[in-house]
VOBA-1610 file (N, C-alpha, C; in pm, whole numbers, padded with zeros to 5 digits, always signed):
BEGIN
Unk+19828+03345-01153Unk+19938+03339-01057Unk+19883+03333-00915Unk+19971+03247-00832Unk+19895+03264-00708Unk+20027+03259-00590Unk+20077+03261-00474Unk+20123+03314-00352Unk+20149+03195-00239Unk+20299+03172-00221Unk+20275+03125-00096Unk+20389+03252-00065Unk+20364+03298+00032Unk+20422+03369+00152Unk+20515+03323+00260Unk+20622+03354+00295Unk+20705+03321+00391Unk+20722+03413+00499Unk+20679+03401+00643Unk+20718+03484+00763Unk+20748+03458+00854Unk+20905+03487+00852Unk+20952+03524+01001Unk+20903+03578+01109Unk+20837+03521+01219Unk+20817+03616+01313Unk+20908+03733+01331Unk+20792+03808+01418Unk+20920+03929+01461Unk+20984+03919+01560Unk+21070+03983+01588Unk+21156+03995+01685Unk+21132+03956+01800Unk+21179+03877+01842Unk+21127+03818+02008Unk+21200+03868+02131Unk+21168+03827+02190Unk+21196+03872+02369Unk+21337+03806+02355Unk+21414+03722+02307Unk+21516+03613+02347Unk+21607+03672+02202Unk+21530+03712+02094Unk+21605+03759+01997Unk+21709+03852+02041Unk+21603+03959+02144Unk+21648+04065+02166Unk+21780+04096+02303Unk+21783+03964+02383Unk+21824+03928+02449Unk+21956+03850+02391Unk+21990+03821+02266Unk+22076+03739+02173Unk+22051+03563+02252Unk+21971+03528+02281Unk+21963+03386+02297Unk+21959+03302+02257Unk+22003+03161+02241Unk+21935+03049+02181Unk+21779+03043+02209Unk+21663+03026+02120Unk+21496+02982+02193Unk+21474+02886+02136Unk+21467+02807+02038Unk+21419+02708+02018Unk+21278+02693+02053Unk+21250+02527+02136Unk+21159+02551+02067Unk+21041+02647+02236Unk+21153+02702+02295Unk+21093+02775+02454Unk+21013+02896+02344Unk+20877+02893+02432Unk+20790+03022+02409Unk+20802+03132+02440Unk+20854+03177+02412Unk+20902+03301+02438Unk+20790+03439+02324Unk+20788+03527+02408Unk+20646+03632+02329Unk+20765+03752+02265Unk+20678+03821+02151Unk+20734+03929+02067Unk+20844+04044+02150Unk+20906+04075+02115Unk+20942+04205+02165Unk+20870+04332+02121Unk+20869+04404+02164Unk+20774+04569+02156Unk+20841+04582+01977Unk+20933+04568+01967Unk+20977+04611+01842Unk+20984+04475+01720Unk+20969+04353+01789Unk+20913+04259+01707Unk+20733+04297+01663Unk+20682+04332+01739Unk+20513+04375+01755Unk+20485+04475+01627Unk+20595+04583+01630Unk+20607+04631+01533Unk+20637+04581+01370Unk+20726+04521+01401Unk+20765+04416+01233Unk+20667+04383+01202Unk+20550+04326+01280Unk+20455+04203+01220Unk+20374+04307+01208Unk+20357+04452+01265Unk+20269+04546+01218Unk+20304+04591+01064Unk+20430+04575+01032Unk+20493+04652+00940Unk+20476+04581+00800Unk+20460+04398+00868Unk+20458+04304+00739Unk+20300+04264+00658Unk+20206+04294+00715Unk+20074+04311+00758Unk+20029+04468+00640Unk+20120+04581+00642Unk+20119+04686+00534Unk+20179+04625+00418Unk+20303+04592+00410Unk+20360+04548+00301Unk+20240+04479+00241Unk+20251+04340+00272Unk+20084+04325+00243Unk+20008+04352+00176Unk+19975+04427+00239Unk+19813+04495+00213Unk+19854+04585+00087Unk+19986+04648+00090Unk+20028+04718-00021Unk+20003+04638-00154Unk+20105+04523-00134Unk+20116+04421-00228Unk+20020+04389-00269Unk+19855+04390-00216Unk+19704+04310-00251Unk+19741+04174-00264Unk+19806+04145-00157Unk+19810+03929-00120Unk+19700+03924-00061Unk+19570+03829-00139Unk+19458+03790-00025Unk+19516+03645+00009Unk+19472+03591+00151Unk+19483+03469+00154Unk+19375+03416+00168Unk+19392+03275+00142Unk+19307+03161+00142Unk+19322+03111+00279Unk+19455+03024+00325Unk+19440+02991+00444Unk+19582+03028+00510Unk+19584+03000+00580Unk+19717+03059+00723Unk+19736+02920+00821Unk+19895+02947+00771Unk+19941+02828+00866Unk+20065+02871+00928Unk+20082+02827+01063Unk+20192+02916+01195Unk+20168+02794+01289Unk+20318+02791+01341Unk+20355+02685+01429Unk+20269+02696+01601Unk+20302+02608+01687Unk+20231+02642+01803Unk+20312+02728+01892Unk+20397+02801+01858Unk+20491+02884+01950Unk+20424+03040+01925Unk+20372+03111+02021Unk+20364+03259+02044Unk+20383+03293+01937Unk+20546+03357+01957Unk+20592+03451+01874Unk+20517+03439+01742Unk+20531+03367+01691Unk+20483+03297+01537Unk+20323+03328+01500Unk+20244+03268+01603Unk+20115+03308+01651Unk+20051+03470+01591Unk+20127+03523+01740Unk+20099+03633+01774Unk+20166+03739+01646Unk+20267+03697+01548Unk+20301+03754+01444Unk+20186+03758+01309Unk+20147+03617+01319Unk+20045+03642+01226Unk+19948+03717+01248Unk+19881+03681+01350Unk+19774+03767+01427Unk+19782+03921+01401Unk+19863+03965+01414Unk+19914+04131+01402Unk+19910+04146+01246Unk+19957+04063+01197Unk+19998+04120+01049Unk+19875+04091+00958Unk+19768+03985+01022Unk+19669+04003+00929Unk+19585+04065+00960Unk+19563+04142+01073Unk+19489+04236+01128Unk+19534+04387+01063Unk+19667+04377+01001Unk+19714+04508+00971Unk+19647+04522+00838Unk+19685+04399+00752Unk+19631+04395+00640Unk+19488+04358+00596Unk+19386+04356+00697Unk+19286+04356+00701Unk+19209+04217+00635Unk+19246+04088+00709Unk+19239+03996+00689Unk+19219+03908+00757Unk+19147+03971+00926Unk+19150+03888+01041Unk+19035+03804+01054Unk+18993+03822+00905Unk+18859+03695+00918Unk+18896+03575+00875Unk+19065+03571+00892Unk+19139+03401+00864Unk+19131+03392+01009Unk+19178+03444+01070Unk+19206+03444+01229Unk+19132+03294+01333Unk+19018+03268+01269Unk+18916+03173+01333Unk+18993+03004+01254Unk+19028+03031+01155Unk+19108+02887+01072Unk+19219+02937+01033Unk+19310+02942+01117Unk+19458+02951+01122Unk+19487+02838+01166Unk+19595+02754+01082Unk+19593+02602+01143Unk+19739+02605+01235Unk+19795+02599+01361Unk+19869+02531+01356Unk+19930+02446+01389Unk+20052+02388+01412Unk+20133+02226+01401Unk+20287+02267+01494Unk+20311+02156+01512Unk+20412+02134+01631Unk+20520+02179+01548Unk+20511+02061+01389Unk+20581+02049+01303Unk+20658+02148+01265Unk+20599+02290+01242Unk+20622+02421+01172Unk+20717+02487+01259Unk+20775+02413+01394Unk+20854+02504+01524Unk+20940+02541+01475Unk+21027+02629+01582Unk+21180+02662+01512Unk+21263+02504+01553Unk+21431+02465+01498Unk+21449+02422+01558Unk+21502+02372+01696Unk+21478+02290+01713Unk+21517+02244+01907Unk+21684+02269+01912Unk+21728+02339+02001Unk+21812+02400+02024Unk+21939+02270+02138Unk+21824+02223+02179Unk+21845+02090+02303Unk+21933+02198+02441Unk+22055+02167+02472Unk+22143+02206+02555Unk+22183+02359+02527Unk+22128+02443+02462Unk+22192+02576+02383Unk+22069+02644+02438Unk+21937+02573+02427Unk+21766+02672+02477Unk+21840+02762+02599Unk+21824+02902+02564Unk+21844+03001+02675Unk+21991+03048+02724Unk+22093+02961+02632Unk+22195+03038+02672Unk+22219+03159+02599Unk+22301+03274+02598Unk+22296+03344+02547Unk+22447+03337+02422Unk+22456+03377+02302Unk+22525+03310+02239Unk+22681+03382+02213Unk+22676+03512+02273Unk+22834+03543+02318Unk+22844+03509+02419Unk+22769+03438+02490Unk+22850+03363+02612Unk+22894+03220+02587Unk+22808+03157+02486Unk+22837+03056+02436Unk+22954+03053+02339Unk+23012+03120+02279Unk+23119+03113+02190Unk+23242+03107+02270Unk+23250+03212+02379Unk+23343+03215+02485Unk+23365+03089+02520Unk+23246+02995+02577Unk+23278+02904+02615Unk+23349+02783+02517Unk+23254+02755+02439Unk+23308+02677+02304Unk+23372+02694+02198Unk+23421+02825+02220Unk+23460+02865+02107Unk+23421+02880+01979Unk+23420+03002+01910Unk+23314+03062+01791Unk+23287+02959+01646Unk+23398+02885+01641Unk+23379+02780+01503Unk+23315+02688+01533Unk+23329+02633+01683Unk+23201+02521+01687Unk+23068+02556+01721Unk+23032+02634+01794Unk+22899+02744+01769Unk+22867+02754+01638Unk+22924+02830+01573Unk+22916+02813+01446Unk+22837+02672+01344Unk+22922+02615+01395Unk+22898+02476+01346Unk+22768+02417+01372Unk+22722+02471+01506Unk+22622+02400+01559Unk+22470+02482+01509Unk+22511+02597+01506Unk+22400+02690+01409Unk+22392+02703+01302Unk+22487+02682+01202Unk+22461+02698+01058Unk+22517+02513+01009Unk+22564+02437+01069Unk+22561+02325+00972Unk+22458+02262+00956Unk+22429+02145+00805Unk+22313+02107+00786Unk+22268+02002+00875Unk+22418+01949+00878Unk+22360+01767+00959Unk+22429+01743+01111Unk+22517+01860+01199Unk+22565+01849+01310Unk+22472+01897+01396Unk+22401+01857+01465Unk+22326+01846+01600Unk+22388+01920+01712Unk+22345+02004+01777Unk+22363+02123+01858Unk+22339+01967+02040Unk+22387+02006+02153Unk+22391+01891+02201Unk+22232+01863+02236Unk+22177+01755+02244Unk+22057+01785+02269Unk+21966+01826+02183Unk+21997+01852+02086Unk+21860+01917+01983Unk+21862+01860+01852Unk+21843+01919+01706Unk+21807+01908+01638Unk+21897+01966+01496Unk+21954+01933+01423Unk+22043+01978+01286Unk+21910+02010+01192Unk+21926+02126+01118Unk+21831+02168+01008Unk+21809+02064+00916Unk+21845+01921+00885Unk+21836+01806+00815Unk+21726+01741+00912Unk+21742+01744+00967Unk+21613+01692+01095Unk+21506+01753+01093Unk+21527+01899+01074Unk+21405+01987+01068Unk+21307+01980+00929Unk+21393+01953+00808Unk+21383+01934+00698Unk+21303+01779+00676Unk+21377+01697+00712Unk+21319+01555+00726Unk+21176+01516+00775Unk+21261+01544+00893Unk+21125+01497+01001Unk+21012+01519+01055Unk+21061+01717+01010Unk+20906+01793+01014Unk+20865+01853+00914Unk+20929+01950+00857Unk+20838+02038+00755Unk+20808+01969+00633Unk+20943+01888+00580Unk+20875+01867+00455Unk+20764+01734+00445Unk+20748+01630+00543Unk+20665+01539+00552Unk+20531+01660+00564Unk+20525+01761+00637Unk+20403+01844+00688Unk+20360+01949+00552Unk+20424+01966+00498Unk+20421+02033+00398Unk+20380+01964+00298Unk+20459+01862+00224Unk+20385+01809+00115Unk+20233+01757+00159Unk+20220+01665+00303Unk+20074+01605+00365Unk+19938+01790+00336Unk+19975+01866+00372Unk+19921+01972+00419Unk+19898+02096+00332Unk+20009+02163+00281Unk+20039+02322+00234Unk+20055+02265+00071Unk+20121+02159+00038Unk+20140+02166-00119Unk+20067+02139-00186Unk+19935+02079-00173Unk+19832+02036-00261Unk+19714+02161-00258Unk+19743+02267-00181Unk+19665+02357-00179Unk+19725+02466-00311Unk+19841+02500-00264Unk+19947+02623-00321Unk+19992+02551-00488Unk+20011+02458-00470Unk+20049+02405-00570Unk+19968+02308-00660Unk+19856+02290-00578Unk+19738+02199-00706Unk+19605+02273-00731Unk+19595+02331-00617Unk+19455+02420-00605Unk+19455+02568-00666Unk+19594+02634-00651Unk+19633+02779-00693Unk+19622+02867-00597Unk+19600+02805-00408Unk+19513+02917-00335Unk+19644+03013-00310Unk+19588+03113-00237Unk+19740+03176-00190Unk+19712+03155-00009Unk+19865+03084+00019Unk+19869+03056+00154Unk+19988+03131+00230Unk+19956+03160+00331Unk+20088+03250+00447Unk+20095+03127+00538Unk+20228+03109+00548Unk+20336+03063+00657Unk+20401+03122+00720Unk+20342+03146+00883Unk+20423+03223+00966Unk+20497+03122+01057Unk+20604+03169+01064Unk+20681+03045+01147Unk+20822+03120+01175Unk+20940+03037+01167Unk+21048+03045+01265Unk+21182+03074+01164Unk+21294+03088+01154Unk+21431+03130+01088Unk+21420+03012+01030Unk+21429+02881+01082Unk+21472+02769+01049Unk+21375+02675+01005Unk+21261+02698+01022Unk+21174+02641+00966Unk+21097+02663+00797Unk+21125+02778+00760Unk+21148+02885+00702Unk+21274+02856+00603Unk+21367+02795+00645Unk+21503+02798+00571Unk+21490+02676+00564Unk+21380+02589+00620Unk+21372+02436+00594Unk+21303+02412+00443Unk+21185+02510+00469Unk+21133+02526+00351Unk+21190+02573+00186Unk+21297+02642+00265Unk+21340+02690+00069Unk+21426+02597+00030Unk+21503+02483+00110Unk+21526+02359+00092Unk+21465+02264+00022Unk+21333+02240+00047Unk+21212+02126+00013Unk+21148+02199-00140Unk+21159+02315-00163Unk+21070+02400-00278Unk+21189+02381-00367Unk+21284+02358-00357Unk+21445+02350-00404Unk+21507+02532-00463Unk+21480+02602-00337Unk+21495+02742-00416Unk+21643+02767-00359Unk+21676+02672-00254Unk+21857+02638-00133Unk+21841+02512-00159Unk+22018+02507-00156Unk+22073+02339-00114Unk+22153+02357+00017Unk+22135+02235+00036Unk+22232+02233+00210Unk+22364+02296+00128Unk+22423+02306+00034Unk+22530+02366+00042Unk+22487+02551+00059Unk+22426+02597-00006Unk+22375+02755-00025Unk+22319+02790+00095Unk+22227+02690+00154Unk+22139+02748+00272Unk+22207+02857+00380Unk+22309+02843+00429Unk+22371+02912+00486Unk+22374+03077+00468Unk+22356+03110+00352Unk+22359+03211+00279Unk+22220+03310+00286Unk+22103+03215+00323Unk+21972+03247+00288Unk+21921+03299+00433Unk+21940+03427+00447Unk+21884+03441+00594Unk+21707+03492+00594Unk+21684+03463+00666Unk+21577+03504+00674Unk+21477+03619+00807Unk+21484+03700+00782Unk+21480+03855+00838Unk+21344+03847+00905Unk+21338+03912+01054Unk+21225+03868+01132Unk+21146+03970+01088Unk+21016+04003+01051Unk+20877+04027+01014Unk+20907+04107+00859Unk+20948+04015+00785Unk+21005+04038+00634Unk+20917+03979+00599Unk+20809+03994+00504Unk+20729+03865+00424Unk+20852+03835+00296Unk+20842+03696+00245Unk+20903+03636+00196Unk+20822+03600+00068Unk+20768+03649-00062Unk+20682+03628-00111Unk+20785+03496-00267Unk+20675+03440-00309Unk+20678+03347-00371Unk+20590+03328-00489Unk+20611+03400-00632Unk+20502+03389-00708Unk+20502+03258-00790Unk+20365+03216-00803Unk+20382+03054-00817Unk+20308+03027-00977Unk+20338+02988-01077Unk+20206+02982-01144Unk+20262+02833-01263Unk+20089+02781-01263Unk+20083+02642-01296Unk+20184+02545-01206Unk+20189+02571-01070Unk+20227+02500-00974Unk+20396+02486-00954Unk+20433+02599-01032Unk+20620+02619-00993Unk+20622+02769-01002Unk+20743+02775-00923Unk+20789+02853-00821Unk+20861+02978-00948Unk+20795+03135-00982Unk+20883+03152-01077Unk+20930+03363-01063Unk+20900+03331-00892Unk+20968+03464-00859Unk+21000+03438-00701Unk+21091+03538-00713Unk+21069+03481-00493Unk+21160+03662-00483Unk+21055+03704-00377Unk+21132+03863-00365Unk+21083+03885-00185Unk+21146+03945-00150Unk+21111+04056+00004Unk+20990+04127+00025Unk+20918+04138+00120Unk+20863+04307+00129Unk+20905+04399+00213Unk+21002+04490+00179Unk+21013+04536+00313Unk+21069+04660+00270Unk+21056+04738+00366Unk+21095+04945+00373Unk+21209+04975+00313Unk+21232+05035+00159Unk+21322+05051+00109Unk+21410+05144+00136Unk+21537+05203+00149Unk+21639+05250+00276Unk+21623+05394+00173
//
């Protein structure tokens, strides 16, 4: 059996602020810093070694892995951590930085709505999760992450973004654009994926049981 991993960064500065960020760099919050400390134990609990590490070029994402494989004592990936434009959250366009109860006020909450959780309506200016799906992850994913995880057996971590992330359980076929909506994905949660003879045949959480 072998591991691909799913991670949400943690909590960001703009999270915490309720903002649109896309694809603006924006760094962890003190209590995001913590998550990726927290996902980094899970981890290490779990005994996930990795092979290789892949995280988009945005901070948060970065700086999440960074923490969490340092927690789990694994920062000798740290030097070949690959990452790609591709892996961003998505582009937000006209929404980057507004804050999103101010935005509902303005537009009112069903088309907000619309513009954050539908598959193929485009936010003004930016990008629909079918775009994200299309145009970046899964071309980058099959070129890149699937011939490793899925032909080689390695175990790989993906740290990246809500939506990039929810692009992915799309392309693995674990969501359909109809379900996706449903599938949230929790900032410094590892997302684990047990894989064996190259399909997908557990998918569970790690995280602090209440």
């Amino acid at each position: 059996m072998n591991y691909l991993v799913l991670l949400r960064h943690g909590q960001s500065q703009w999270n915490l602020e309720n903002r649109f960020t896309g694809f603006k760099d924006v760094p962890l919050s003190d209590q995001g810093r913590e998550e990726a400390k927290s996902a980094g134990a899970h981890l290490k609990k779990a005994n996930i070694r990795f092979d290789k590490v892949f995280t988009s070029t945005l901070m948060r994402a970065n700086n999440t892995a960074e923490i969490a494989l340092k927690e789990c004592g694994q920062d000798n990936l740290l030097d070949t951590m690959i990452r790609h434009d591709d892996l961003r959250e998505r582009d937000y366009g006209d929404l980057t930085g507004l804050n999103k109860d101010e935005t509902r006020e303005k537009y009112g909450a069903e088309q907000v709505q619309i513009w954050r959780r539908s598959y193929e309506t485009r936010p003004p200016g930016g990008e629909c999760l079918k775009d994200v799906v299309e145009n970046r992850v899964r071309p980058y994913y099959e070129a890149n992450i699937k011939p490793l995880v899925m032909d080689k057996g390695q175990n790989i971590l993906m740290a990246a973004h809500g939506n990039s992330l929810r692009a992915m359980l799309i392309i693995l076929g674990l969501e359909t654009p109809d379900t996706i909506n449903k599938a949230e994905m929790e900032t410094g949660v590892p997302v684990v994926l047990e894989i064996e003879d190259g399909k997908i045949v557990n998918r569970y959480s790690l995280k602090q049981e209440a």
